[in-house]
N, C-alpha and C positions, 0 to 999 in steps of 0.2 A: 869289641863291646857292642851289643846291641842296643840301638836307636828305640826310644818309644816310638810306639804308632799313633800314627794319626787318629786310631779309628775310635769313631763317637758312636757306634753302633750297641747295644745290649749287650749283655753275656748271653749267647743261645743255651737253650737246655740238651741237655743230655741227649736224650733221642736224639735231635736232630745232628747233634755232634756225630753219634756212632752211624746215621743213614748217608751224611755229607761224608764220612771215611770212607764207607762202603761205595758212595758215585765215584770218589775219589780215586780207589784204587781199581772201581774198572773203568776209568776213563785212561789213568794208565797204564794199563792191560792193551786197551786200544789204541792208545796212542805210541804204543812199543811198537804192538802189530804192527800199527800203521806208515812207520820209522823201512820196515822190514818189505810190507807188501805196498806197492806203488799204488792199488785202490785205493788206499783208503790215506787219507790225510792227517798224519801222526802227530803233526806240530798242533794241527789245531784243536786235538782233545787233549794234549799235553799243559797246552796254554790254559785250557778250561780246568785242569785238575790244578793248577798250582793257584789259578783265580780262587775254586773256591777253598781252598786248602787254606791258602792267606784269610778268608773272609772266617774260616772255623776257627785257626789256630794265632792268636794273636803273637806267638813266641815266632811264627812261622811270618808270619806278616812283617813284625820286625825284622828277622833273618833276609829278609826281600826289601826292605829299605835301605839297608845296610850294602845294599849292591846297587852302584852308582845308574848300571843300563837299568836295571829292575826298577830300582826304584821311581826313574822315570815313567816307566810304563805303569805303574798300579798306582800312581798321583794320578794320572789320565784316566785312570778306572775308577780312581775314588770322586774325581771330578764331575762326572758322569750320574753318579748316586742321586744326586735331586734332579734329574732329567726323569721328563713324562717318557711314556714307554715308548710313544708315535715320536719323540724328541732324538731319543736312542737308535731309534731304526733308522731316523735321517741323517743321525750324526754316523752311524754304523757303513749307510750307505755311502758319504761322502770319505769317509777312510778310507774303504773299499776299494772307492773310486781314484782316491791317490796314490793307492799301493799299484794298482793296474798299470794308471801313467809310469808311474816310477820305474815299472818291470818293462813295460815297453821301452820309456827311456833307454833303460840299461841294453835292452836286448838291439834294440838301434844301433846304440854305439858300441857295443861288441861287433857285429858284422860290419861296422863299418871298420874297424879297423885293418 
């Protein structure tokens, strides 16, 4: 059974609905590609098509709460909503900057073992 959403946001209109599908399925377009070809980074226009997919489609936003990992991460994203934009890039930064640690972490202690 699907969970209501949290989201306090408007009903969008129309247009923007059908322009937001339209980024949507060539984000994953590229994000397949990018799955396939090592240039280009597929996880992270993947992640972007399903962010705004959840923000168009409230059935879909639900469907993404209803999943325990998921729904962690788009509470982190809805949290984020009243943040200034200069607020986002520093919070953006410092993520950034613990995913790095984290990967180095890991990669440390793989060769060490």
């Amino acid at each position: 059974m699907l969970s209501a959403t949290k989201n306090t946001s408007k009903s969008i209109p129309m247009p923007w609905k059908i322009i937001g599908l339209v980024l949507v399925a060539g984000l994953l377009f590229i994000g397949l590609v990018g799955l396939i070809l090592p240039l280009i980074p597929g996880l992270i226009f993947l992640a972007i098509a399903v962010w705004l997919l959840a923000k168009i489609s409230t059935r879909f936003a639900a469907l993404l709460d209803d999943s325990p990992t998921l729904a962690k991460r788009m509470g982190f994203l809805r949290r984020t909503e009243g943040l200034s934009l200069t607020q986002r890039l520093r919070l953006s930064f410092w993520v950034m900057a613990k995913m790095v640690v984290r990967g180095v972490e890991s990669g440390v202690a793989y060769f060490r073992k």
